[in-house]
N, C-alpha and C positions, 0 to 999 in steps of 0.2 A: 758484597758488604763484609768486612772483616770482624769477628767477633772476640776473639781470643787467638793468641799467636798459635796454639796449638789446635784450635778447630776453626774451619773456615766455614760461615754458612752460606751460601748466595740466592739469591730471589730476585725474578721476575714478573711483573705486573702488566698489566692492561688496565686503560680509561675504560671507567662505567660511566653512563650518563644517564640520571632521569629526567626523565620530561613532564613538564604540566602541559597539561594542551586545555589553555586556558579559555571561556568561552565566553567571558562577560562583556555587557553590552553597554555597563555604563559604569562610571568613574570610581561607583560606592556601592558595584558589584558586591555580591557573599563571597566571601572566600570559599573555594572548595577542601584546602587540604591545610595544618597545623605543622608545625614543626617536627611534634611528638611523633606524626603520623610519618611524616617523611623517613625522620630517623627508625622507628618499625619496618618502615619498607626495605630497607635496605641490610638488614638482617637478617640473612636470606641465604643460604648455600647454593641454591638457584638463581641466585644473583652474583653470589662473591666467585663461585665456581672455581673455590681455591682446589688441587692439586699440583702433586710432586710429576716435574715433567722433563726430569735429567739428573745427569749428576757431574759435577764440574772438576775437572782434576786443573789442581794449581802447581804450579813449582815452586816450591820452596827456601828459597837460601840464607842460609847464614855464613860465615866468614870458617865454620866448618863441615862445610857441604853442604850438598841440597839436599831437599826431598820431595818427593810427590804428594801429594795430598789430597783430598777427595770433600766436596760437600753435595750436600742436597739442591736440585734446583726447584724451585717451586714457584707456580703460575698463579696468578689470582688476579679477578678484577675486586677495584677498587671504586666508590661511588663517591665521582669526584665533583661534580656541576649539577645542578638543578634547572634547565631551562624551563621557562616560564615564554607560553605564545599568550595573547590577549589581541581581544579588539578593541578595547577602547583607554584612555591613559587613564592608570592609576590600575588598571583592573586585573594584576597577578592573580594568581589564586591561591597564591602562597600566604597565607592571612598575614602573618608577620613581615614579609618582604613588601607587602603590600604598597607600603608608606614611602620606599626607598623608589620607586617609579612615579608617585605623586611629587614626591621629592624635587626629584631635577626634570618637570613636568613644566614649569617656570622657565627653563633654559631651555628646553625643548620650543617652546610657547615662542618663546624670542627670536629662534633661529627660523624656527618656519616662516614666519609673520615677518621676517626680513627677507626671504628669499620667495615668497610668494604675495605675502599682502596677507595673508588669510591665516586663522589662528587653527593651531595644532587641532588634530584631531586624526580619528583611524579610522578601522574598519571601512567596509562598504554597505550602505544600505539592502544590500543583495543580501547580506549576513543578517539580517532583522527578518526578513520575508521567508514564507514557506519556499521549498525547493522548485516547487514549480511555475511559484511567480519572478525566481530572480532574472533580472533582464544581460547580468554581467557576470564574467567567471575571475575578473580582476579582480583581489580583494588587497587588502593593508593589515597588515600584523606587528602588532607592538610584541618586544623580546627581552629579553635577561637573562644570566647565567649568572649563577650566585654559589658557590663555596657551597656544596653540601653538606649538612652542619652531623652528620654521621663520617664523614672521612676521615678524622685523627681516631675516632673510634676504630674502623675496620683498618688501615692505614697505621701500619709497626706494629700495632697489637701485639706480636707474636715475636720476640729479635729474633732475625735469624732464618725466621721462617713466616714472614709477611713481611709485604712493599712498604715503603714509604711513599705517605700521598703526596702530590704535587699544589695540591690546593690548599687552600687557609678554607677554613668553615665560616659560611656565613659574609665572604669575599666578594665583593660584585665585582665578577670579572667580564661582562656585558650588559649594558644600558642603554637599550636604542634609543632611551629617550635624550643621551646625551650625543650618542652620532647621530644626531637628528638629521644632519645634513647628507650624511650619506645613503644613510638609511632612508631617506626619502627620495632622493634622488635618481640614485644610484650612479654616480659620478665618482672615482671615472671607471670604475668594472663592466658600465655600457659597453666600453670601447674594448674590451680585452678580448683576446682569441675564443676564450673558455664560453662568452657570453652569446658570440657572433658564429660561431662554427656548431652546428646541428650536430647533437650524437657526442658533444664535449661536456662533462660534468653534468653530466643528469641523474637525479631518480629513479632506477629503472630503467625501459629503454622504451623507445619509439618501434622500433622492429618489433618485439615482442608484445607489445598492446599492454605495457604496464607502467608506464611513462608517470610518472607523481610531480616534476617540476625541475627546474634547471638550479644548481647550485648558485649558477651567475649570470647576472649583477646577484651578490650575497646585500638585498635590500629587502624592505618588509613586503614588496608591492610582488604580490604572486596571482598568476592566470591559470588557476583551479578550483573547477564545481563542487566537489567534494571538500569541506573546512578542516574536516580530520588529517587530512592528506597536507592539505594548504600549511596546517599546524606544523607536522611533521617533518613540511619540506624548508620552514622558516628555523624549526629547532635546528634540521641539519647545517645551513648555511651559517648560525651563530656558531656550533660547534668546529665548525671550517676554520673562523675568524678566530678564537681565542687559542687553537691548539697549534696558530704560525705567527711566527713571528714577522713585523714589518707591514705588516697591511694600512693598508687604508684606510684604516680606522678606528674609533676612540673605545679603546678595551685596555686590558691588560691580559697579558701572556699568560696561557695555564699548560705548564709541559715540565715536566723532569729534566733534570742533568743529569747523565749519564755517567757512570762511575766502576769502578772492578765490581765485580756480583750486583749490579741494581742495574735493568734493563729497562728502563721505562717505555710505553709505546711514545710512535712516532704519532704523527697532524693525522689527524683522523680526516678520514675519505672515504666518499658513498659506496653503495655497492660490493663491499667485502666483509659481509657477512662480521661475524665476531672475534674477526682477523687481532684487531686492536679496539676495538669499545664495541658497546653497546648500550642499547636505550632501554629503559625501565619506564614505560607509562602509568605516571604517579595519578592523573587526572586526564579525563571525568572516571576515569574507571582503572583503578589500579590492579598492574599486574604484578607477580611474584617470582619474574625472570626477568 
């Protein structure tokens, strides 16, 4: 990013992601978390995890000679998405976002009830029952990613020496209630290599006995006892879908343009630590990393 002909500054960012791991069981659920509270969360040097992590030498020329030149490189994430998991429609926990999932609840409603007969609805009854009486580990999880309405805040703040966010705040850049059809389905990601080959795109792994759930089919229908986990493995699979382009389904693209000094990360992928993002669990219980 060019500032002044005579001082160049450059900066590098990383996708933050927080997550709601939403847990209501009916349409006109409480919300658990506010706007106010979200933006708090994310004010965080334990989250932004900004430092200086190089320094970039440019060549310089004008029409009487060059010159070398030198800036600062600096790292930081940025808190770009808010996934929201739920079980039941309408039931974010985001209190304000709330209304935008009841919303296109209607079009949801339409596509199911034409593609099965039977009107929209989530969750698994296994999710209502104590741990020990569930009879199935198949559950259903309704999803969202919305603009985190703190990103133009932490996002430039600083010229020179802060990223530019990729997100609009407050953005719904995923609505399962509007890829109803895939999200229910899971047509056609059934059929893809990733879905069908053991030990491809997973949580975790299978050898190691820590196995949390498969990226693909990226659908709401997941086979996991544990709902924290279920949550977790639904946030990852939305995060998959908005950070590529061309997919299969009804979202909008959250990813930077790449430019001289602004490095934005690449499609975020399980398994690699805080390579390029990381998740902040906003709800039931927020953390401050």
């Amino acid at each position: 990013m060019y500032t002044t002909p005579s001082r160049i500054r450059t900066t590098v960012c990383s996708l933050a992601v927080a997550t709601l791991l939403g847990t209501a069981t009916a349409p006109a659920a409480v919300a658990a978390l506010n706007t106010a509270q979200i933006i708090a969360s994310a004010v965080s040097q334990n989250c932004i995890s900004w430092r200086v992590s190089g320094i970039c030498y440019w060549l310089f020329c004008t029409p009487f000679g060059c010159k070398v030149r030198t800036s600062v490189k600096v790292t930081h994430f940025i808190p770009q998405a808010v996934v929201s998991t739920y079980v039941a429609p309408g039931g974010n926990p985001w209190q304000e976002m709330a209304f935008v999932s009841q919303t296109a609840g209607g079009l949801e409603s339409a596509v199911t009830r034409g593609l099965s007969g039977v009107s929209a609805g989530g969750a698994n009854p296994a999710d209502m029952k104590n741990p020990g009486q569930r009879k199935s580990a198949v559950r259903f999880k309704y999803a969202d990613a919305i603009g985190h309405p703190a990103t133009s805040l932490i996002g430039g703040s600083i010229p020179g020496y802060s990223c530019d966010t990729a997100a609009t705040p407050l953005m719904p850049y995923f609505l399962s209630t509007l890829d109803s059809a895939a999200w229910r389905t899971g047509v056609p990601e059934s059929l893809y290599p990733e879905a069908l080959v053991p030990g491809q795109r997973e949580i975790g792994s299978q050898a190691a006995a820590n196995m949390w759930g498969n990226i693909y089919p990226r659908s709401g229908f997941i086979s996991q006892t544990d709902d924290d986990k279920a949550s977790a493995v639904v946030a990852q699979r939305v995060a998959d879908i908005i950070t590529r382009a061309g997919q299969p389904h009804v979202y909008q693209v959250l990813r930077g343009n790449r430019h001289d000094g602004y490095w934005p990360p690449g499609e975020v992928t399980e398994n690699t630590g805080t390579r390029n993002h990381k998740w902040q669990r906003l709800a039931p219980h927020m953390t401050q990393s």
